[in-house]
PDB file of N, CA, C and O in Angstrom, chain B, residues numbered from 101:
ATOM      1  N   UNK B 101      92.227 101.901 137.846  1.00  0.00           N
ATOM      2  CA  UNK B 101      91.339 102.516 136.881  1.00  0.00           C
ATOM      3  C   UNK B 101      92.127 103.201 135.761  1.00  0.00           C
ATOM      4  O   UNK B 101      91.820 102.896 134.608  1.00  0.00           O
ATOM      5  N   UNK B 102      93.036 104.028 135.948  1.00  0.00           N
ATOM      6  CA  UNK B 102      93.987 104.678 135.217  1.00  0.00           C
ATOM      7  C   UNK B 102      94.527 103.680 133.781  1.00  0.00           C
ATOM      8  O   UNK B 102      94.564 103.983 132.589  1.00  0.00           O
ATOM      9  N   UNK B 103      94.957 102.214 134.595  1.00  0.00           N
ATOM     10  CA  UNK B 103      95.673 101.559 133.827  1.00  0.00           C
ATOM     11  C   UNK B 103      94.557 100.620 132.984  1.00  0.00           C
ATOM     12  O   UNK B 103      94.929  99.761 132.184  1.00  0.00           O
ATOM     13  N   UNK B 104      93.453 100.836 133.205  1.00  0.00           N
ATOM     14  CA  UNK B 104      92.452  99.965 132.485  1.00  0.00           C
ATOM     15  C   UNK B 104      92.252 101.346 130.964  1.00  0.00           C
ATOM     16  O   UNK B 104      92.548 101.095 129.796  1.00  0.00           O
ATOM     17  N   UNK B 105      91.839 102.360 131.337  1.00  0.00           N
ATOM     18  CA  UNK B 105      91.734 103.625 130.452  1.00  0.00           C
ATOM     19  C   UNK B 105      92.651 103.498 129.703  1.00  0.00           C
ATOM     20  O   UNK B 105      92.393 103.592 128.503  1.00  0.00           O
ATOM     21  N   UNK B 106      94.071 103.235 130.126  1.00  0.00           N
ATOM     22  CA  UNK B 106      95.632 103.600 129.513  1.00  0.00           C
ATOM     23  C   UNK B 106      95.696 102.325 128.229  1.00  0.00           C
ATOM     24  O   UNK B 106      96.360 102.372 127.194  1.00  0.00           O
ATOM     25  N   UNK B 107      94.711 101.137 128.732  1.00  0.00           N
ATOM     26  CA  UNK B 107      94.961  99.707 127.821  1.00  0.00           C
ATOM     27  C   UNK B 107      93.954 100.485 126.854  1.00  0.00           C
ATOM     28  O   UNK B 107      94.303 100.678 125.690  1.00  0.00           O
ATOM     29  N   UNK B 108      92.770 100.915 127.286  1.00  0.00           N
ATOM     30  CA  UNK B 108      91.563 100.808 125.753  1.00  0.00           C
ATOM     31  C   UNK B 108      92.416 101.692 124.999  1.00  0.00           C
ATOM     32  O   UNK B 108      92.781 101.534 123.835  1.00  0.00           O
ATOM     33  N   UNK B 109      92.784 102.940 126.030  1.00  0.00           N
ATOM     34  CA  UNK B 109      93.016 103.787 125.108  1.00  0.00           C
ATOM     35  C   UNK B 109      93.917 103.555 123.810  1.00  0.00           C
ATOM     36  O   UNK B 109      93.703 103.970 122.671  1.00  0.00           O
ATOM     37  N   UNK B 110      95.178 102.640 124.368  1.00  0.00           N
ATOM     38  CA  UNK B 110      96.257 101.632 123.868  1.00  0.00           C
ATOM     39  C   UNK B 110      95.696 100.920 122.449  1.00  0.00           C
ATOM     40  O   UNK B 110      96.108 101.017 121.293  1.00  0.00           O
ATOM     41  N   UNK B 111      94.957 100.419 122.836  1.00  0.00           N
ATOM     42  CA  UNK B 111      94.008  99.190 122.370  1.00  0.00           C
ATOM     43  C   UNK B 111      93.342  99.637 120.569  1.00  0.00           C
ATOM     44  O   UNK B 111      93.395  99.124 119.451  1.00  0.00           O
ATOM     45  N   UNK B 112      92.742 100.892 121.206  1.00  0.00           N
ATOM     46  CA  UNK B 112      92.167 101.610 119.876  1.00  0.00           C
ATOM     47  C   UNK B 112      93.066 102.455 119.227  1.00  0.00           C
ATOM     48  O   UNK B 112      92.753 102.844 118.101  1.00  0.00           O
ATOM     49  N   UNK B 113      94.240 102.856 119.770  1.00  0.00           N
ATOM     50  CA  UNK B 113      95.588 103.424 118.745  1.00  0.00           C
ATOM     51  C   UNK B 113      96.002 102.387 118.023  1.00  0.00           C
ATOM     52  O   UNK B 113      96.491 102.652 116.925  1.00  0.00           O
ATOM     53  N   UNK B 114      95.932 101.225 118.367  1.00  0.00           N
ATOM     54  CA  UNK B 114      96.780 100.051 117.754  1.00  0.00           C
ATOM     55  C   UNK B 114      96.076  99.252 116.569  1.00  0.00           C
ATOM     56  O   UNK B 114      96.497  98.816 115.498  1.00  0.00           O
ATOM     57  N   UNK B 115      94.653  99.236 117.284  1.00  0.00           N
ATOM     58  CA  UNK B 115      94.063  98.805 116.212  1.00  0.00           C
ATOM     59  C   UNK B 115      93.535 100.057 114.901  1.00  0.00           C
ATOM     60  O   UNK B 115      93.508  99.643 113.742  1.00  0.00           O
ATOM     61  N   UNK B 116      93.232 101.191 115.112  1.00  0.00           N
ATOM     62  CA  UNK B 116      93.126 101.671 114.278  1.00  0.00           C
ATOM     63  C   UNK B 116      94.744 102.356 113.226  1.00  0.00           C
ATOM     64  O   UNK B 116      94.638 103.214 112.350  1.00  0.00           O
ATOM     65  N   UNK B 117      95.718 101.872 113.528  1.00  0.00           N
ATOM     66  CA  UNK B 117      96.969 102.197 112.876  1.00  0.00           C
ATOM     67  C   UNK B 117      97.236 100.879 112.290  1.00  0.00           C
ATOM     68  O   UNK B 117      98.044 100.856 111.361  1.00  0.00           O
ATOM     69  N   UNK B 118      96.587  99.545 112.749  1.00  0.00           N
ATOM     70  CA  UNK B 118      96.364  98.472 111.433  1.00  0.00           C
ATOM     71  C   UNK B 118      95.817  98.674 110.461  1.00  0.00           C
ATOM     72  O   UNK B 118      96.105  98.503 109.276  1.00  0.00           O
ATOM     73  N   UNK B 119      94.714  99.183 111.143  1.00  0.00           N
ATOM     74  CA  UNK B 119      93.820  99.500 109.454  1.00  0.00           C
ATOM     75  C   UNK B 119      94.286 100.307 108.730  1.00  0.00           C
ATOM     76  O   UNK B 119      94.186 100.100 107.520  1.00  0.00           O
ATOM     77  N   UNK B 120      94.860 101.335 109.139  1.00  0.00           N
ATOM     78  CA  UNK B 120      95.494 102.805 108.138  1.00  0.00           C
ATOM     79  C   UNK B 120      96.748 101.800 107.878  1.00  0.00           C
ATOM     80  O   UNK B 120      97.634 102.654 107.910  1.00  0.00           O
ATOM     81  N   UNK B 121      97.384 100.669 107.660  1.00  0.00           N
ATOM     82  CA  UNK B 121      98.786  99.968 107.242  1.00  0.00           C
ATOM     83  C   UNK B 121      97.575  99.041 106.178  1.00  0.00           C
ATOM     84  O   UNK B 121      97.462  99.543 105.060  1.00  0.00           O
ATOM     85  N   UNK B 122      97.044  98.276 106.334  1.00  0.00           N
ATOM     86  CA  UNK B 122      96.136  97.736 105.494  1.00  0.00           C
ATOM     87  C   UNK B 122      95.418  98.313 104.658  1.00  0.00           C
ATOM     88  O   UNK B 122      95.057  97.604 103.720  1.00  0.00           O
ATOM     89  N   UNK B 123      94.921  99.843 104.665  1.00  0.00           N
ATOM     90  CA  UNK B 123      94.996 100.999 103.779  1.00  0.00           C
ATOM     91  C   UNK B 123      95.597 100.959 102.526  1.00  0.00           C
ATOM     92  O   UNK B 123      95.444 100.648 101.345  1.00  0.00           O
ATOM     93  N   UNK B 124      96.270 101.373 103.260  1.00  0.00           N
ATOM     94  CA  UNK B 124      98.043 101.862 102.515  1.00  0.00           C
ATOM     95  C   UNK B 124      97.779 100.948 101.593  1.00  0.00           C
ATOM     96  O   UNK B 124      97.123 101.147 100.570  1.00  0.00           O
ATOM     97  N   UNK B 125      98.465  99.555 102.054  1.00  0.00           N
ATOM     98  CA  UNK B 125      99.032  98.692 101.207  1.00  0.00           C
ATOM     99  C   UNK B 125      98.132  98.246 100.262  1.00  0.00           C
ATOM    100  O   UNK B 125      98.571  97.750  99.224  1.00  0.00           O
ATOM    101  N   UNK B 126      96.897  98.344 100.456  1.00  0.00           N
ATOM    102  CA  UNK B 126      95.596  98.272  99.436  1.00  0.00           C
ATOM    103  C   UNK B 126      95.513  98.562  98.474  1.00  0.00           C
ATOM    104  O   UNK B 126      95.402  97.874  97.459  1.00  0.00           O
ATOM    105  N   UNK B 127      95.577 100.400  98.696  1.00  0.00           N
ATOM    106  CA  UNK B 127      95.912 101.424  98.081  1.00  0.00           C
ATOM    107  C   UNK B 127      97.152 101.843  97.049  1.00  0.00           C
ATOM    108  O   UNK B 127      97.150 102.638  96.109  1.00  0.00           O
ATOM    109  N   UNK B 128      98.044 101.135  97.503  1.00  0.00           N
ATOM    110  CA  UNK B 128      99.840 101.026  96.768  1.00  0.00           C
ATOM    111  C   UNK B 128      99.347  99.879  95.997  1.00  0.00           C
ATOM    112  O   UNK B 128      99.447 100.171  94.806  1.00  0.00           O
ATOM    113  N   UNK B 129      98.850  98.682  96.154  1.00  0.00           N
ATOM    114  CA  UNK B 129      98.547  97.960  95.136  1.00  0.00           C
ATOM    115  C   UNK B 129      97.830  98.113  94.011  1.00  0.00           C
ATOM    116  O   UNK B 129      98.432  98.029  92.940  1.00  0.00           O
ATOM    117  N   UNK B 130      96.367  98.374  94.024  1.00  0.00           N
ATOM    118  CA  UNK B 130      95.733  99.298  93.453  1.00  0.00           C
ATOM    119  C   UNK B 130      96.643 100.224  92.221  1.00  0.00           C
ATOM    120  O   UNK B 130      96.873 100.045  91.025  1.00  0.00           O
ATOM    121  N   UNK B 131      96.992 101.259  93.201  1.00  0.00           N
ATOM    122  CA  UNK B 131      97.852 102.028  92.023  1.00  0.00           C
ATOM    123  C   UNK B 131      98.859 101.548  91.552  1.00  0.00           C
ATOM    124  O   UNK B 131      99.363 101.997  90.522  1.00  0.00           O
ATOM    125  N   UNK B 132      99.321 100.598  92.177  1.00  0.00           N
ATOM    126  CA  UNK B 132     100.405  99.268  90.890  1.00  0.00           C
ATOM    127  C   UNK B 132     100.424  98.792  90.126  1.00  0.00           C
ATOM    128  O   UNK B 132     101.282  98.653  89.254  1.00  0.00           O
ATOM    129  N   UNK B 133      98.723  98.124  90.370  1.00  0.00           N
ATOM    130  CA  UNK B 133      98.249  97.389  89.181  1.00  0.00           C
ATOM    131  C   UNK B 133      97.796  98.553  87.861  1.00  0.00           C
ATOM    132  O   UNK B 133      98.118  98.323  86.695  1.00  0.00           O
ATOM    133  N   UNK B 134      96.998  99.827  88.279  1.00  0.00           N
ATOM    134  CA  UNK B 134      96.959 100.864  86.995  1.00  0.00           C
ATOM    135  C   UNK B 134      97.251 101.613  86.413  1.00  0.00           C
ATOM    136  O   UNK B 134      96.851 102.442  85.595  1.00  0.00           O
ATOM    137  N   UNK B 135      98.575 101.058  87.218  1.00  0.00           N
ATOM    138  CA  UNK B 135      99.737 101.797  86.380  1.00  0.00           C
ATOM    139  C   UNK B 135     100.075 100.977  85.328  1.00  0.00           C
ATOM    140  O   UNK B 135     100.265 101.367  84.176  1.00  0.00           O
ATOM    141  N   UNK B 136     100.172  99.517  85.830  1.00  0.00           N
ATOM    142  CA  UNK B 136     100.954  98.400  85.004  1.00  0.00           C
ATOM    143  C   UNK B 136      99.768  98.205  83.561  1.00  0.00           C
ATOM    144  O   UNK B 136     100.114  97.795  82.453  1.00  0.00           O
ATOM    145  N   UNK B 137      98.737  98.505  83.844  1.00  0.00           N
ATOM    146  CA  UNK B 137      98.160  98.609  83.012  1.00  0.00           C
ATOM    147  C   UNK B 137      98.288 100.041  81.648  1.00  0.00           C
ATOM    148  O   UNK B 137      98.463 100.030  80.430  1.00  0.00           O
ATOM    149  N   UNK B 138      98.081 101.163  82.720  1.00  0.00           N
ATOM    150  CA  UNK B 138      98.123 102.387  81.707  1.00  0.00           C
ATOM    151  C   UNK B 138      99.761 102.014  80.223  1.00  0.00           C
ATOM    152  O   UNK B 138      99.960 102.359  79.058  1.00  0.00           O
ATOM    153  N   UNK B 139     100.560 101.107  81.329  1.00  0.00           N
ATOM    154  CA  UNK B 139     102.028 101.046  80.770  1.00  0.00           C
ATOM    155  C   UNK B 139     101.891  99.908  79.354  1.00  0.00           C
ATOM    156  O   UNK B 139     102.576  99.973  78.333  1.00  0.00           O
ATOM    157  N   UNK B 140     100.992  99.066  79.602  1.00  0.00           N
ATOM    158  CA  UNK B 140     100.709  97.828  79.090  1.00  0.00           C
ATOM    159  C   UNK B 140      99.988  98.611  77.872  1.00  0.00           C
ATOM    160  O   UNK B 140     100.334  98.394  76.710  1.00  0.00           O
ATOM    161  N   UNK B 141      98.791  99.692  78.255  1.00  0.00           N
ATOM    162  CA  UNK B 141      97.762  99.735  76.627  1.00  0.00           C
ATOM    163  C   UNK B 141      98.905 100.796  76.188  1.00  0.00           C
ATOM    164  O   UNK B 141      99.105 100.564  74.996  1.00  0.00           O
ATOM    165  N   UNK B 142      99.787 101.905  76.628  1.00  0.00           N
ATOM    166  CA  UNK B 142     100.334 102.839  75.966  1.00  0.00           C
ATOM    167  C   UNK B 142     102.010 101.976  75.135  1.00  0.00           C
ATOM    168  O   UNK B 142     102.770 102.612  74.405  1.00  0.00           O
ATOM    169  N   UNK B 143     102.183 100.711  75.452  1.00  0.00           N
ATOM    170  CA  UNK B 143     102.970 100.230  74.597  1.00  0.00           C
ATOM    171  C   UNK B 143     102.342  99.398  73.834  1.00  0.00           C
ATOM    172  O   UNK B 143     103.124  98.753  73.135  1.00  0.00           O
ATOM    173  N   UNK B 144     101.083  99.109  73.655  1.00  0.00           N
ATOM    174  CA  UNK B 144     100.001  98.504  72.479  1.00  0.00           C
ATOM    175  C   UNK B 144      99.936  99.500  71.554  1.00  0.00           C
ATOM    176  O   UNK B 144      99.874  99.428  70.327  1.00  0.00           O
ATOM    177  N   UNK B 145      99.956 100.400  72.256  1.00  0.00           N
ATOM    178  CA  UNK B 145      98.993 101.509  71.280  1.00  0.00           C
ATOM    179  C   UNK B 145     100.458 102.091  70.500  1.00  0.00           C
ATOM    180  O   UNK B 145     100.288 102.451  69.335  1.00  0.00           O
ATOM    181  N   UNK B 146     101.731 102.195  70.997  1.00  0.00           N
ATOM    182  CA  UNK B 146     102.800 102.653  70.139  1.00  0.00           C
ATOM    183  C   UNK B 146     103.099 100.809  69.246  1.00  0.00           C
ATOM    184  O   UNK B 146     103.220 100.936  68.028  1.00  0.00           O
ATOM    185  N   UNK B 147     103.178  99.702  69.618  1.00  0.00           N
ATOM    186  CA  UNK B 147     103.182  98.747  68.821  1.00  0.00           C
ATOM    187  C   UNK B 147     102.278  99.039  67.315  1.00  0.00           C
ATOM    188  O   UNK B 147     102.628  99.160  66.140  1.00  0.00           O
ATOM    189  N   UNK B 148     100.870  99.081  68.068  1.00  0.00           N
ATOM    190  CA  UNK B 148     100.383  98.907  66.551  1.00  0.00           C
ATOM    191  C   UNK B 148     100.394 100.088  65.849  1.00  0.00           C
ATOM    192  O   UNK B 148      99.710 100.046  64.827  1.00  0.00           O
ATOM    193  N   UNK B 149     101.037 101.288  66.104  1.00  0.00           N
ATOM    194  CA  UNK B 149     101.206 102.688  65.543  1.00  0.00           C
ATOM    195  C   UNK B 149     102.289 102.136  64.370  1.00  0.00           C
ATOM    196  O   UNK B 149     102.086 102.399  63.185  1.00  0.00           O
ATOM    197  N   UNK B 150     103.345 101.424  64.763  1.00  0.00           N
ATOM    198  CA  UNK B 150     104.713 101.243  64.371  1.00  0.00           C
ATOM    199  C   UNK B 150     105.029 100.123  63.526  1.00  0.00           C
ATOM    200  O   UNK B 150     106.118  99.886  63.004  1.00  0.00           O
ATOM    201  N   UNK B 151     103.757  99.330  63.427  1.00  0.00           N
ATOM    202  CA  UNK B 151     103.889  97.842  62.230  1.00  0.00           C
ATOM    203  C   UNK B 151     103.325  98.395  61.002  1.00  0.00           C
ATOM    204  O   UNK B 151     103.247  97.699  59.990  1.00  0.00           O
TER     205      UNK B 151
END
């Protein structure tokens, strides 16, 4: 009985520390992409300041 408790318990640490890694990496992308953006309009916006 112990070792059946010891697996779920196992079971639901493991799977819920996938999802918080699939999170993450969601999340790090996300803020990758709006960054690459904020970087993209603030060198538009000094381009056409400068022609």
């Amino acid at each position: 009985m112990k070792r059946v408790i010891c697996l779920l318990i196992l079971s639901l640490f493991l799977t819920s520390c996938s999802n918080t890694w699939q999170g993450i990496k969601s999340d790090s992308q996300d803020a990758a992409d709006w960054t690459k953006g904020k970087i993209n309009q603030g060198a538009t916006y000094i381009k056409e300041k400068t022609e």
